[in-house]
BAMARMI-841530 format. One record per residue: residue in one letter; x, y, z of N, C-alpha, C in turn. Coordinates in steps of 0.1 Angstrom, whole numbers, plus 5000, padded with zeros to 4 digits. Layout:
! BAMARMI-841530
AXYZXYZXYZ;...
! end
This chain:
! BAMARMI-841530
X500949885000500050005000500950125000;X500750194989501850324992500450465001;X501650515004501050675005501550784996;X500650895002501150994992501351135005;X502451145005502651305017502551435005;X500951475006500651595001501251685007;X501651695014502251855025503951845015;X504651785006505651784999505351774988;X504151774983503951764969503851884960;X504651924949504852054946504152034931;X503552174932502352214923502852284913;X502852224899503552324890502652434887;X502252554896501752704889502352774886;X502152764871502952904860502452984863;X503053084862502353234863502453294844;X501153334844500753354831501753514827;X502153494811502953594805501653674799;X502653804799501753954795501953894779;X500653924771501453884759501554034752;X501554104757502554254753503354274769;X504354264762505454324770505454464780;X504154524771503954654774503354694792;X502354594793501654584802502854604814;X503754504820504454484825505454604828;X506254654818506454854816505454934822;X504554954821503655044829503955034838;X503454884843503354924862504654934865;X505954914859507154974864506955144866;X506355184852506555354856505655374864;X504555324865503455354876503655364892;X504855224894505655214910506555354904;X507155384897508455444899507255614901;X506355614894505655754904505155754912;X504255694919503755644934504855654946;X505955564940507255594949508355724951;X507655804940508355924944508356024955;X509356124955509156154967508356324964;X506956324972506356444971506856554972;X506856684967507356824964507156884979;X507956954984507957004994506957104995;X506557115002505057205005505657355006;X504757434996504657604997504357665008;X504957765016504257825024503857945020;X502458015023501758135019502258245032;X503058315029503158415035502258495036;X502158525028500758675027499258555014;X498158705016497358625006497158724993;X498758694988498658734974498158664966;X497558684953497258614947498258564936;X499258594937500458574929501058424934;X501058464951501758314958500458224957;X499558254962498758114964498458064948;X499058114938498758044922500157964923;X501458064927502657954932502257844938;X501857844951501757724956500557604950;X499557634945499057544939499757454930;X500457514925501257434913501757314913;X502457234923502357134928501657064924;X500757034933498657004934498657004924;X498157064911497857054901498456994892;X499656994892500856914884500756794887;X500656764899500456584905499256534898;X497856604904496156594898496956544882;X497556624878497256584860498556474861;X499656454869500056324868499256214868;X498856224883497756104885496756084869;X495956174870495156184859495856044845;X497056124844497556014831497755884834;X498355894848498755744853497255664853;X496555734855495055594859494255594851;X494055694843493455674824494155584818;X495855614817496255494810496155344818;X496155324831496055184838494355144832;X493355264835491955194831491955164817;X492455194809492455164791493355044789;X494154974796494954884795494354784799;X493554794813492754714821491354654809;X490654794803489554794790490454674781;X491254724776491754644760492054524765;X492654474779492754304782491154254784;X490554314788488754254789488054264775;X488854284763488254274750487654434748;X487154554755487154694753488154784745;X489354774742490154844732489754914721;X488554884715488354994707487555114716;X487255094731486355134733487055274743;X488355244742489555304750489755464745;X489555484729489755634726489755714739;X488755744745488755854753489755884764;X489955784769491055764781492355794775;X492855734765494055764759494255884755;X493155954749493356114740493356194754;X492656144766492956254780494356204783;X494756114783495856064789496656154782;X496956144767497756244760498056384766;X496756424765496356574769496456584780;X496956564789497456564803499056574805;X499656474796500856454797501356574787;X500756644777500956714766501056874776;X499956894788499956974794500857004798;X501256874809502956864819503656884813;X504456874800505456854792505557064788;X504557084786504457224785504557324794;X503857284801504157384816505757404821;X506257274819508057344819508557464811;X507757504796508657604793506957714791;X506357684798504957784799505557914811;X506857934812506758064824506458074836;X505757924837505257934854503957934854;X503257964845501657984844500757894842;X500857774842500157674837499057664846;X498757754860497657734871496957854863;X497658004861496958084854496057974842;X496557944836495657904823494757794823;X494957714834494257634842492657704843;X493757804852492657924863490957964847;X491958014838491058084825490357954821;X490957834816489857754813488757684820;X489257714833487757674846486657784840;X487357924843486658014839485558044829;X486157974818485157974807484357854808;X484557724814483757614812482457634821;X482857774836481957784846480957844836;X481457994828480258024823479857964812;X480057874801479457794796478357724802;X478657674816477757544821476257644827;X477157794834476057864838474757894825;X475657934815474657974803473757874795;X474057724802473357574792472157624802;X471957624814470957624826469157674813;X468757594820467257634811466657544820;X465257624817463957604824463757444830;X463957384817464057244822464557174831;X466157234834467157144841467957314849;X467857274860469357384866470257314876;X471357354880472057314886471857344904;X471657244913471457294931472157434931;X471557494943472457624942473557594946;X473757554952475757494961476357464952;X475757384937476357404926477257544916;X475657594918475757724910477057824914;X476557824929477457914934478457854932;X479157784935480457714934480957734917;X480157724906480257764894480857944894;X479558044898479558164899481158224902;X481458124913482558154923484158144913;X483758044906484858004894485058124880;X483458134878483058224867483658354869;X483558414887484058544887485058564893;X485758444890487558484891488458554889;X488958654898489558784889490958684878;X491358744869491758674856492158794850;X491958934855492459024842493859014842;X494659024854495759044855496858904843;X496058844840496258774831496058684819;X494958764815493758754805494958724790;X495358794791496358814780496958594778;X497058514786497058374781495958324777;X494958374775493558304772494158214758;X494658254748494958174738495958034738;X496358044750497157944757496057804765;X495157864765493657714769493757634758;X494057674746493857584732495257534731;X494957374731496457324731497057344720;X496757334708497657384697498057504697;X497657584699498157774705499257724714;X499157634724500557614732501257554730;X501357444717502357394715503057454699;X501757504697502457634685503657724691;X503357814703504057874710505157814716;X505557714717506757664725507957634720;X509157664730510157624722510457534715;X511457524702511557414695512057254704;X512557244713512857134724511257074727;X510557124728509057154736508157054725;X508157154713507457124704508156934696;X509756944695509956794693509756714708;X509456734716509056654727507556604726;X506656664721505256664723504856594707;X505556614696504956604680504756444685;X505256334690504456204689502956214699;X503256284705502156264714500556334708;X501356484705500256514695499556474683;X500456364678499656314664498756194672;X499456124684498356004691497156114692;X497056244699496156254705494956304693;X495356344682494656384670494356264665;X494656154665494256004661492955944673;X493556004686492155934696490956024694;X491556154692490156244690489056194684;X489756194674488556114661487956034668;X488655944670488055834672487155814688;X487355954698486455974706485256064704;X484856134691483756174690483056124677;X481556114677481056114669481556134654;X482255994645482656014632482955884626;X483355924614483355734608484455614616;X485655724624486655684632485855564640;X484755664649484055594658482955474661;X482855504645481355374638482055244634;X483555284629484455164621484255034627;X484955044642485054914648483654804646;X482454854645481354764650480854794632;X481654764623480854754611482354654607;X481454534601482854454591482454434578;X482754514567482454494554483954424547;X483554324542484454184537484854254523;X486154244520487254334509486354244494;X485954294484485554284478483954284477;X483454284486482054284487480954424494;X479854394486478954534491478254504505;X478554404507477554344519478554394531;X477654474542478354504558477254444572;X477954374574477554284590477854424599;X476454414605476354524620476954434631;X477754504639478254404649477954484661;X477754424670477054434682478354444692;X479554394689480954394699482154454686;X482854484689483954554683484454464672;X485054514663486154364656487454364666;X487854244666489154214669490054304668;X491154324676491954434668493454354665;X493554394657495354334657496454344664;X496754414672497454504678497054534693;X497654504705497354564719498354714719;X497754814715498354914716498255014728;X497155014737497055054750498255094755;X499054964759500154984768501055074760;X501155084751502055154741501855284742;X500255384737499655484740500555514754;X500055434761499955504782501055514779;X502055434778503755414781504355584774;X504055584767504055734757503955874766;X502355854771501755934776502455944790;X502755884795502855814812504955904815;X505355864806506955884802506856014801;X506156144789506056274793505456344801;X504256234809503856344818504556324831;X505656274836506356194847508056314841;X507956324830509156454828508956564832;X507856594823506956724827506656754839;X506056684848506356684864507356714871;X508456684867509256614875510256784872;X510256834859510656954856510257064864;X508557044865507857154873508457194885;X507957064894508757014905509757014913;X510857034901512157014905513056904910;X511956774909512256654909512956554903;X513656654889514456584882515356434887;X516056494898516856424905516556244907;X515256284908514356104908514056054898;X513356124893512856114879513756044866;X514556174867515556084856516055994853;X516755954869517355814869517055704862;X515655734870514355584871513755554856;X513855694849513055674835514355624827;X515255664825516655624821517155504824;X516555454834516455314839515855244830;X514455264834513555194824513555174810;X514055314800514155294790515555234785;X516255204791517655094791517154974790;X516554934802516454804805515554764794;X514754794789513254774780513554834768;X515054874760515554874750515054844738;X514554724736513954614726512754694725;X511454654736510554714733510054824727;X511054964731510955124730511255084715;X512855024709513155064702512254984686;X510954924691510354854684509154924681;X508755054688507955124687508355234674;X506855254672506755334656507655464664;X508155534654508855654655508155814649;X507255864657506756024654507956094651;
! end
């Protein structure tokens, strides 16, 4: 009669491979900004409005780091559960986030100013949709009002700086070849996040030689997991951009210089803007 001593018996569990490499990159850059070390805090001497737009800057710089970091994690998260076509929108913010960071290094220091002007205009936009049918709680409104009647003259003069192309028009030539891959991704997600043939493509399959089109009810297949590729993009300048604002360099560099060493193969397999 034999036995069997289960308590020695070893269980072959593989641990399953990323079948993009890319996946796996992210959450490196993702630990390497979580683990960084936070900006040392502003103090407000007086309540000018000059310093408390200083001190914000920080805060705001991180908000649109995070921002990129967890747009691009939820669109990577979408494209492994079979959603990837459905990812445009996350990715074109992701861009536009990181497109911001990247800019605000050679924006002068104002990126809270222009911040500040595009709240401004979205408050009175949202105030002036209000109609009889629908309005916003007052706690709402007011908090709108409060945004709407932001003093802004003192620097009204960047209003043309809210439109990203105005600010990457305007930037130095270093600036502008930093940002040209990002900006042609984010003019490719555009499309394909609003209303247009971009948008309708995925869920129509018309067969190459034929008049006949199958309505599809789930996306077509895509060829390509390019998610991780987008974020990795996005994720890399808005983590410079930061880190410039910041004055973070010191961390930053290392770690990205790291990464893009070690993962050599991968980066240098990617399309070139």
């Amino acid at each position: 009669m034999s036995t069997r001593n289960n308590s020695h018996k070893r269980t072959d569990r593989t641990i399953p491979t990323e079948k993009d490499p890319g996946y796996a990159i992210y959450r490196n850059l993702a630990r390497m900004v979580n683990q960084a070390p936070k900006p040392q805090p502003l103090w407000i001497d007086n309540e000018c409005d000059v310093e408390q737009r200083r001190a914000a800057a920080p805060g705001l710089a991180w908000g649109w780091l995070q921002r990129t970091l967890r747009n691009g994690e939820a669109a990577i998260k979408l494209e492994k559960s079979g959603y990837g076509s459905e990812c445009a929108p996350l990715l074109r913010s992701a861009l536009e986030h990181a497109m911001r960071l990247v800019w605000a290094d050679a924006g002068g220091g104002k990126f809270v100013e222009v911040a500040m002007l595009a709240k401004k205009h979205t408050s009175n936009r949202m105030l002036a949709a209000q109609h009889d049918g629908w309005r916003f709680e007052r706690a709402i409104a007011d908090q709108l009002q409060q945004y709407a009647d932001a003093p802004t003259d003192a620097f009204k003069g960047l209003n043309d700086f809210t439109h990203l192309k105005h600010a990457i028009d305007k930037s130095p030539e270093e600036i502008k070849d930093r940002l040209k891959s990002m900006y042609l991704a984010w003019l490719a997600y555009t499309a394909a996040s609003h209303p247009s043939i971009d948008s309708a493509e995925p869920y129509i399959d018309k067969k190459p030689g034929s008049n006949y089109m199958a309505l599809l009810s789930v996306a077509r297949s895509r060829p390509a997991a390019d998610c991780a590729a987008v974020s990795i993009l996005a994720l890399i300048g808005a983590a410079y951009g930061y880190s410039r604002v910041t004055g973070l360099e010191a961390h930053f560099a290392p770690a990205l210089q790291g990464i893009l060493e070690h993962h050599a193969g991968y980066f240098a397999d990617l399309p070139q803007g």
